[in-house]
C-alpha positions as CSV (number, residue, x, y, z in Angstrom):
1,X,97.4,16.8,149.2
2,X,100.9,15.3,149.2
3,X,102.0,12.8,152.7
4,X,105.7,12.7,153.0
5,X,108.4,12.6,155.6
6,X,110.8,14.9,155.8
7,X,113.8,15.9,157.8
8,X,113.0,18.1,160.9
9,X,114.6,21.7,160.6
10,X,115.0,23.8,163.8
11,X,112.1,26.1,163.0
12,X,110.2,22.9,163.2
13,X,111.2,22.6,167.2
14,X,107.7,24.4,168.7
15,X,105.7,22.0,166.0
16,X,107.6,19.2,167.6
17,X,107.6,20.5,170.8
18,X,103.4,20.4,170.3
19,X,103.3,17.3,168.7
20,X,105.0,15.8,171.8
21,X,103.0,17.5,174.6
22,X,100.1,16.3,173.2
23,X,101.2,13.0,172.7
24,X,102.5,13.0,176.3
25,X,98.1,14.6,177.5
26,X,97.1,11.4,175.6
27,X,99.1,8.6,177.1
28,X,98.1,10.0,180.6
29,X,94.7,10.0,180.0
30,X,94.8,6.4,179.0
31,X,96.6,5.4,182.4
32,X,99.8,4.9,180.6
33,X,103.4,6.3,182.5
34,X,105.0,6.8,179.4
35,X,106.9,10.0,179.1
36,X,105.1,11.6,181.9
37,X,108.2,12.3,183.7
38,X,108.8,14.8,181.1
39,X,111.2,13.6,178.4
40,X,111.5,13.9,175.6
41,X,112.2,17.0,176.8
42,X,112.7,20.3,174.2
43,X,116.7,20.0,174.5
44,X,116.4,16.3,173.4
45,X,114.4,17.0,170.2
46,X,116.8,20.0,169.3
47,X,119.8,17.9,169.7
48,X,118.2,15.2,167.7
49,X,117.3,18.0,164.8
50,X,120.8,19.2,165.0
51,X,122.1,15.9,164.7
52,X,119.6,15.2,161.7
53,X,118.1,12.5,163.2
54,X,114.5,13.8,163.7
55,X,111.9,13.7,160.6
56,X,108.3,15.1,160.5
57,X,105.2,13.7,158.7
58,X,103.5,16.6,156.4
59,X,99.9,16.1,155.6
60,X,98.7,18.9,153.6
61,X,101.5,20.9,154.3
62,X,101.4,20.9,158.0
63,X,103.1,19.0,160.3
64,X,101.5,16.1,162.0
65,X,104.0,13.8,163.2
66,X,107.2,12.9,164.3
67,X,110.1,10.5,165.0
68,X,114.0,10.3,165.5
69,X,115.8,7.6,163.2
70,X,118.8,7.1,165.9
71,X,121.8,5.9,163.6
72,X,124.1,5.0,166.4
73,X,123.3,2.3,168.8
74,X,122.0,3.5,172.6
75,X,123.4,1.4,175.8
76,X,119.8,0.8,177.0
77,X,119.4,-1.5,174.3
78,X,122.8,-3.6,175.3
79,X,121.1,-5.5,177.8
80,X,117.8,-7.0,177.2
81,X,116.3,-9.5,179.9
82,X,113.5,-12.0,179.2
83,X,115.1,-12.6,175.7
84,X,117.2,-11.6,173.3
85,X,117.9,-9.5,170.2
86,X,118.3,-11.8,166.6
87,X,120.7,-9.8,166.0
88,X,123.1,-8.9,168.9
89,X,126.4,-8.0,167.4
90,X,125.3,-5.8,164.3
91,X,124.6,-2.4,163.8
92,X,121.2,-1.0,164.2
93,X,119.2,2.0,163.6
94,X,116.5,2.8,167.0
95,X,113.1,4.2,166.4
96,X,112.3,7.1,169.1
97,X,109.9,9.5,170.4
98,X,107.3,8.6,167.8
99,X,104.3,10.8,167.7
100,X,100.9,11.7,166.0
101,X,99.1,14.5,166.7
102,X,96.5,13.3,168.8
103,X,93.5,14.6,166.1
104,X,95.4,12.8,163.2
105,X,95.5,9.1,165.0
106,X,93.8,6.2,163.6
107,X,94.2,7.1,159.6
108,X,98.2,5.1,159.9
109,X,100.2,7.8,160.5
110,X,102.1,6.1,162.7
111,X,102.2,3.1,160.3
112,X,103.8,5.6,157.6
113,X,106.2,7.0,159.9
114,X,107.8,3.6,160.8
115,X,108.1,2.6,157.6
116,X,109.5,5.4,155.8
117,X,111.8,5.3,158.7
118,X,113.0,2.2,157.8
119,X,113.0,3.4,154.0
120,X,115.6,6.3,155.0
121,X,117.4,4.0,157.5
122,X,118.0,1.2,154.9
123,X,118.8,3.3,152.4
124,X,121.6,4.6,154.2
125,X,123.1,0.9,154.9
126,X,121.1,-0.3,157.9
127,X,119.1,-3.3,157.6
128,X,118.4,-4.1,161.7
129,X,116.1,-1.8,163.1
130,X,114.9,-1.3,167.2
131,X,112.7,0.6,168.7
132,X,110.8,0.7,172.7
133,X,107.8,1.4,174.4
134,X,105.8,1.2,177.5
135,X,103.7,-2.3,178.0
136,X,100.7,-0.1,177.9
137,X,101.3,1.9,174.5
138,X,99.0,-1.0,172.9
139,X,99.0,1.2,169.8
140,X,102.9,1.7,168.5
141,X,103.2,-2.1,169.6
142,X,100.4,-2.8,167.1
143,X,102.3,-0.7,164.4
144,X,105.4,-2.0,165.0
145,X,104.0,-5.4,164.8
146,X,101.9,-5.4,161.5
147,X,105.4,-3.8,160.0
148,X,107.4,-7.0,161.2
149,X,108.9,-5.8,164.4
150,X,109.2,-8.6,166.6
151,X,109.0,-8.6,170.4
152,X,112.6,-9.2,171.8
153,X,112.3,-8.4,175.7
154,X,112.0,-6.3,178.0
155,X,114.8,-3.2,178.0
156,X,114.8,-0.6,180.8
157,X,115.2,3.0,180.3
158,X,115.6,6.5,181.8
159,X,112.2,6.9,182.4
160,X,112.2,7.9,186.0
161,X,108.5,6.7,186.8
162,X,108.3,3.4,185.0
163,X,111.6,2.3,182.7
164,X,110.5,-1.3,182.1
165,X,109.5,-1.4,178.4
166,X,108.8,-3.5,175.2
167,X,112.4,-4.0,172.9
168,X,111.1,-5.0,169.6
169,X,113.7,-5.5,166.3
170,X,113.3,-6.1,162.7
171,X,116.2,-7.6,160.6
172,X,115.9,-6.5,156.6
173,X,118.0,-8.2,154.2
């Protein structure tokens, strides 16, 4: 069967929604604080459907991943310490909430939402591309790296039980 990316729809919230909870199990169980404050919360994923900025993976027609292409740049990513972005002064697009369903990891799902991402964002003008994550989600820096993301610094975010995270950036020409 067919794997493609498509825009997210709202009756595709409570797959989301699932998709994210799951995700959120996982990275506990591995020790990792990531999201265990509760975001992304339900409102955030609706408001990034709404805005059309939230895509699923389909794999044999059901839904098995997801991740928001943010078209407009994010103040958390205006300051970055230990570094600095290639890139400072140009637009870019930020990878977010990126998830696999936790049945479906290790077959490059993940691998295949990033760069379709980058396939929709670059086809709509953008050519730099950010995204962040926890120093202990090992596997979406791996991704990001065998893509061409490069470590940047560290950002800090709204997590309320660890914010210091990984700022990585890819510049397309």
């Amino acid at each position: 069967m067919a794997i493609y990316l498509r825009r997210a729809t709202l009756d595709d919230l409570q797959s989301v929604m699932t998709i994210i909870e799951q995700a959120r199990a996982q990275l506990k169980e591995k020790g990792n604080p990531q999201w265990q404050d509760g975001h992304p919360f339900q409102k955030t994923m609706e408001n990034d459907i709404k805005a059309g900025y939230n895509w699923v993976l389909i794999d044999n027609q059901k839904i098995v991943g997801t991740a928001t292409l943010q078209l407009t740049s994010e103040q958390t990513y205006e300051e970055i310490k230990d570094g600095s972005w290639l890139k400072p002064n140009e637009p870019y697009a930020i990878i977010h909430r990126l998830a696999v369903l936790p049945s479906h990891n290790g077959q490059g799902f993940g691998k295949y939402i990033f760069s379709n991402l980058l396939t929709v964002g670059y086809l709509q003008g953008v050519r730099n591309f950010r995204y962040d994550t926890h120093y202990k989600n090992i596997p979406v820096q791996k991704i990001g790296q065998e893509i061409g993301f490069i470590k940047r610094g560290t950002i800090y975010t709204d997590d309320k039980i660890d914010n210091k995270h990984m700022g990585f950036e890819l510049n397309l020409k």
